[in-house]
C-alpha positions in Angstrom: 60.1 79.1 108.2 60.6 81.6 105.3 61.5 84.2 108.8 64.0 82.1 110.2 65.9 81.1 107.2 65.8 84.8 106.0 67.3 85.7 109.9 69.7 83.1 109.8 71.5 84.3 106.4 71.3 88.5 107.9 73.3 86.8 111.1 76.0 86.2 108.2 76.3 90.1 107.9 76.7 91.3 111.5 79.0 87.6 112.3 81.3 88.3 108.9 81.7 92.4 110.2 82.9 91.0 113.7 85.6 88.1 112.1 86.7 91.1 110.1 87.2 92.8 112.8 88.7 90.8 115.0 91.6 90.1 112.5 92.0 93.9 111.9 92.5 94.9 115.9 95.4 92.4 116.6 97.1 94.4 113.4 96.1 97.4 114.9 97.8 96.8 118.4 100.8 95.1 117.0 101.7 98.6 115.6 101.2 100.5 118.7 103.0 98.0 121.1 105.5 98.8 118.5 105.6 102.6 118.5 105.4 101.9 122.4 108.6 100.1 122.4 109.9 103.1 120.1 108.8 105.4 122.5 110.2 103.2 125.6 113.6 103.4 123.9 113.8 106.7 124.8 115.2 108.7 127.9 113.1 111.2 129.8 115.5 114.4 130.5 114.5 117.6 132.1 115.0 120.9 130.4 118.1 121.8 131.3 119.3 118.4 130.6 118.5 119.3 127.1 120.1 121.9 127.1 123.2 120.7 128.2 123.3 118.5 125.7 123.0 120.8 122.9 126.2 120.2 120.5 127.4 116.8 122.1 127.5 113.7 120.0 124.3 111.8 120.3 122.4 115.1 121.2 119.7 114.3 118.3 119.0 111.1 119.3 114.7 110.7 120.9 114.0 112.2 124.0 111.0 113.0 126.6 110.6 116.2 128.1 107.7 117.0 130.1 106.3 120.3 131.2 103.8 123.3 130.7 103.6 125.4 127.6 105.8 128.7 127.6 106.2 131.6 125.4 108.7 130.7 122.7 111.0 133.8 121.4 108.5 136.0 120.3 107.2 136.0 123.8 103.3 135.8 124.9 101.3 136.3 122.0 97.6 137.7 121.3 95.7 135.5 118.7 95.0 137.7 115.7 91.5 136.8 115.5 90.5 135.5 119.1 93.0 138.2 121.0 93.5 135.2 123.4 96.8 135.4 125.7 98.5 132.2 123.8 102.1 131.3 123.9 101.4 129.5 119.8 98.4 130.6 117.5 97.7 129.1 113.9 94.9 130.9 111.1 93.3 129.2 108.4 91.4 130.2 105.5 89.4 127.0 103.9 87.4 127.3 101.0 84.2 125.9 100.5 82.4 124.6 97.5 80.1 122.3 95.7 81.2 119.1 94.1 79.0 116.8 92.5 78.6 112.8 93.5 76.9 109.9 92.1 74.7 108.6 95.1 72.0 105.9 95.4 68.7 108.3 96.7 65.0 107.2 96.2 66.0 103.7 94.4 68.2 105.1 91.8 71.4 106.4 91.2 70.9 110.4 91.2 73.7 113.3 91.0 73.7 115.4 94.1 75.8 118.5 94.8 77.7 117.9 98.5 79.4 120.9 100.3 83.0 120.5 100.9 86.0 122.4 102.4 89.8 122.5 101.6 92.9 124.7 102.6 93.8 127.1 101.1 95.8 129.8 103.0 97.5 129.4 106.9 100.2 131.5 108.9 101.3 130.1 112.1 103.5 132.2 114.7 106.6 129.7 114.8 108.1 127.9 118.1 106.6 128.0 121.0 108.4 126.5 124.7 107.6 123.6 126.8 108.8 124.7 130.5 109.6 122.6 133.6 111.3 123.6 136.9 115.0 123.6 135.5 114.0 126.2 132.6 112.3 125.3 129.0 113.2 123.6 125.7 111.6 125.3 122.4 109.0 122.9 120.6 109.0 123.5 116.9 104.9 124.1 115.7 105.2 121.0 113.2 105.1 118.4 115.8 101.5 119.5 116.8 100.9 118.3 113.8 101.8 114.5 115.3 99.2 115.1 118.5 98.0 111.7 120.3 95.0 113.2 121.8 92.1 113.5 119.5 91.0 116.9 120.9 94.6 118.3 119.7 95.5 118.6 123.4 97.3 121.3 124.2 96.2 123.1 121.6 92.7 124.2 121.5 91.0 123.9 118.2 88.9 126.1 116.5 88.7 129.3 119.1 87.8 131.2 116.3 85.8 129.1 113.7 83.7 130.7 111.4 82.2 129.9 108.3 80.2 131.6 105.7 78.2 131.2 102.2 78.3 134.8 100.8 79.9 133.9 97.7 83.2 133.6 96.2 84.2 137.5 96.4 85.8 138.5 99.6 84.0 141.8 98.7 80.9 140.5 99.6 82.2 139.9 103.1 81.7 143.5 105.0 82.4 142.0 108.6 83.9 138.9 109.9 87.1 136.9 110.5 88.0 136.9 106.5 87.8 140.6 106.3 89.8 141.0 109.5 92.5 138.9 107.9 92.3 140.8 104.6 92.5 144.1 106.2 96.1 143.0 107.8 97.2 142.5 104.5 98.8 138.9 105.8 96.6 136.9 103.2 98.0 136.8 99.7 97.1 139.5 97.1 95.2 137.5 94.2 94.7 134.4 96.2 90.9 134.5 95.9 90.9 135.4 92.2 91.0 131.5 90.7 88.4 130.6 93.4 86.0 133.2 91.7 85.2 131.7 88.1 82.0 130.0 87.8 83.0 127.1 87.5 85.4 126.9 90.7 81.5 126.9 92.8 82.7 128.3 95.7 80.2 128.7 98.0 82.2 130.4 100.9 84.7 130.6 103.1 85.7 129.4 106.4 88.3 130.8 108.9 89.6 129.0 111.8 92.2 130.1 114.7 93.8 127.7 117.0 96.0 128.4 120.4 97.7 127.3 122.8 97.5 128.7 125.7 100.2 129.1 128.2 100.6 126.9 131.5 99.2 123.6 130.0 101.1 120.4 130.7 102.3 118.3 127.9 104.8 115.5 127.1 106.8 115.9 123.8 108.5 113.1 122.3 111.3 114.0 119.4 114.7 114.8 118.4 116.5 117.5 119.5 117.7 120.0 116.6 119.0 123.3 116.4 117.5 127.0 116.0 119.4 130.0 115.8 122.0 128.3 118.6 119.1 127.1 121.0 118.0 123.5 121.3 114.1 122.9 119.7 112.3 119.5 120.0 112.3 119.4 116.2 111.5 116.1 114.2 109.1 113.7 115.3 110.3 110.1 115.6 109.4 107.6 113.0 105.5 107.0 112.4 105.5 108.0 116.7 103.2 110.7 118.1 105.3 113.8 119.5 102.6 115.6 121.5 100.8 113.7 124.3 99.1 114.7 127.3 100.4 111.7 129.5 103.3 109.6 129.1 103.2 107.9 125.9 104.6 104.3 126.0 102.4 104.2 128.8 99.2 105.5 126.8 100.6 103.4 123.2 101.1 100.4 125.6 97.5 100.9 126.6 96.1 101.2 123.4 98.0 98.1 122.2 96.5 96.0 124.9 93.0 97.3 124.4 93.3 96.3 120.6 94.3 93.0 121.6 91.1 92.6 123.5 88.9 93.7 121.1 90.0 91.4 119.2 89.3 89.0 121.2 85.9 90.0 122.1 84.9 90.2 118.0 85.8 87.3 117.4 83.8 85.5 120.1 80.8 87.4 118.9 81.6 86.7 115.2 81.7 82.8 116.2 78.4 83.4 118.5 76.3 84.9 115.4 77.5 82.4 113.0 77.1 79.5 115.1 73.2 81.1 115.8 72.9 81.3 112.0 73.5 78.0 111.5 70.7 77.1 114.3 68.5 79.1 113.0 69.0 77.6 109.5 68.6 74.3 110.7 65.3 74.7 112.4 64.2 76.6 109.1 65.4 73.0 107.3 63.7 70.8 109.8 60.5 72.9 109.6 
């Protein structure tokens, strides 16, 4: 009897988690039916439709464009690190070091040291081109910032991505991606200096290169602005995605949908476990 009473009241756990849920996903598709509608809102235009708009009144209001990834002006590029053929390519420096946290280990609440990583250097190559059969738009490098996908698509994360523990010094490091960097003189001179006291505990560093890669389709979802006398898909649109790899009140539509029936389905199995708490409960009473 002890067993069932004791099951019963651990249903409460799983059933409360699922009721929880359940009122959380309606919140969450509400918001992306509504970026959907944002995104609906907005014409799809070719290219040169863009471009032909350049300068007219109502030029900077939303627009689609879909296509492949183009050289922007600086033309086809070579990452720095990867020497990939990229139209875009981003480098990173992240340092990594030791912070301490109270955690809950061996029945007691212990100090343990926990490895973590944060910025601090990047260079990115500026505006790259979305092409489609009419001729090609520039895409301004901050909206990949505001990618759908959760792979980054286009972009392809991490094609150089290394990371290592040889102290705070960059002259420790004899080889590698951070001495590469260093010996362009592109990072900052002095920018390792504050990271090197004792009680900074840096551990490492990590370096990181992303690209994107010419010839991959995309959809891009902002404002039109102006660089230099050419149109650029500039500012995103609201709290909207700008990068997508299919059309995106199609995919926010999608996703609003599937929230809705998750919902749905949490809160039947919320209401199933409590209601076989409450059995179990009662045969632990009767017994």
């Amino acid at each position: 009897m002890v067993f069932l009473r004791l099951a019963g009241y651990l249903l409460w756990i799983p059933g409360g988690l699922a009721i929880i849920a359940a009122v959380i996903m309606p919140v969450v598709g509400s918001g992306l039916s509504r970026r959907g509608r944002v995104a609906a809102a907005g014409p799809r235009l070719s290219c040169a439709k863009v471009r032909a708009r350049a300068g007219r009144r109502g030029a900077s209001t939303p627009v689609h464009v879909h296509g492949v990834s183009a050289a922007g002006p600086a033309g086809l590029l070579s990452g720095r690190l990867s020497g990939s053929e990229c139209v875009w390519y981003r480098d990173r420096v992240l340092r990594r070091f030791l912070v301490t946290q109270i955690r809950y280990v061996n029945d007691e609440w212990t100090e343990v040291d926990e490895l973590v990583e944060e910025q601090i250097w990047a260079w990115e190559s500026g505006p790259f081109a979305v092409s489609d059969q009419t001729g090609s738009v520039l895409v301004a490098p901050a909206l990949l910032e505001h990618t759908l996908n959760v792979h980054g698509h286009p972009v392809q994360r991490g094609a150089v991505d290394e990371a290592r523990d040889d102290g705070a010094d960059p002259e420790g490091y004899r080889s590698g991606a951070l001495i590469d960097l260093l010996a362009r003189d592109l990072v900052p001179a002095g920018l390792f200096e504050r990271f090197a006291e004792p009680g900074a505990r840096t551990s490492g560093y990590r370096v990181q290169e992303d690209i994107l890669r010419p010839g991959l389709p995309f959809y891009v979802f902002a404002m039109p602005g102006d660089l230099d006398g050419e149109p650029i898909m500039a500012t995103p649109v609201e709290d909207v995605w700008a990068i997508s790899a299919e059309p995106m009140p199609a995919a926010l539509a999608r996703g609003g949908s599937r929230a809705r029936s998750w919902a749905i389905r949490f809160g039947l199995a919320g209401v199933a476990l409590f209601a076989a708490s409450a059995l179990l409960l009662q045969h632990a009473d009767l017994g």
